[in-house]
N, C-alpha and C positions, 0 to 999 in steps of 0.2 A: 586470382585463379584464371585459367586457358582455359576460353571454352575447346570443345576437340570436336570434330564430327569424323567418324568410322566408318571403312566400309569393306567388307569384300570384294566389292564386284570392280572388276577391273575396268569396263566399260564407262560407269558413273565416275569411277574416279579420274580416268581420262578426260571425261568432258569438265567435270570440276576445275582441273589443273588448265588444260585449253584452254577454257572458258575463262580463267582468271577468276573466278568468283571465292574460288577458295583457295590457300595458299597449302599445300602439301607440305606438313611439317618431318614423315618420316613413313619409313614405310618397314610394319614392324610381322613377327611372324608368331603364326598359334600352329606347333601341328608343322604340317604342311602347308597350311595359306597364309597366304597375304593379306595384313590389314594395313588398309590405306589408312594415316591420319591426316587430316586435316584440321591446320589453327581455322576454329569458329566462333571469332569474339562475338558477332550479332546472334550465334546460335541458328542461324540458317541452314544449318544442311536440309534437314529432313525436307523443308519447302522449296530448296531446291533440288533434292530427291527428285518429288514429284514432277517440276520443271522438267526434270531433265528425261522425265517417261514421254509427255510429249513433242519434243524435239525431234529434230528433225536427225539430228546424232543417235537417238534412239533407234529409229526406224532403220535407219544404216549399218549400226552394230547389229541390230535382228536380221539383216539382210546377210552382212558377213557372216554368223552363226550360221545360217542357212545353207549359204554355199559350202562352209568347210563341210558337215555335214554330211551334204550332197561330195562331195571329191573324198572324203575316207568311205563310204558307203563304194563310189566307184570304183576306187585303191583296192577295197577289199574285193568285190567281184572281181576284178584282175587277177587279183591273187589267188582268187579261189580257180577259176576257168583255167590258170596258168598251170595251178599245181592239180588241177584232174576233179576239184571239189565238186565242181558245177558243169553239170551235163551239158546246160545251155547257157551264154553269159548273160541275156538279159530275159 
């Protein structure tokens, strides 16, 4: 039997696959999302779950989330000032 490690989050399974630690065996769908698998014959995901919160890829991807963010927040002020929404833009 294949052990398997699952995830949704796109960011951990990036670093996974990068990382080499884990081998991506298929990337399957519930719904609308994405589940990432992963072959885990030692059974490591989850401890490298945690791993992978404090890295420095973590810190990075929280950073990225941030700014998009920040630029559809701005996108939408634009949008709004452009079409009359907003009295004042900022």
């Amino acid at each position: 039997m294949t052990t398997r490690f699952q995830t949704y989050r796109l960011d951990l399974a990036a670093w996974l696959k990068s990382s080499g630690n884990l081998h991506l065996d298929c990337i399957e769908h519930e719904g609308d999302r994405a589940v990432f698998v992963f072959n885990d014959p030692a059974a490591k995901g989850e401890e490298l779950e945690l791993q992978y919160e404090d890295s420095p890829f973590a810190a990075f991807y929280c950073t990225v989330k941030s700014l998009r963010r920040q630029m559809d927040a701005d996108r939408n002020r634009e949008w709004r000032v452009k079409n009359g929404q907003y009295a004042n833009s900022r």
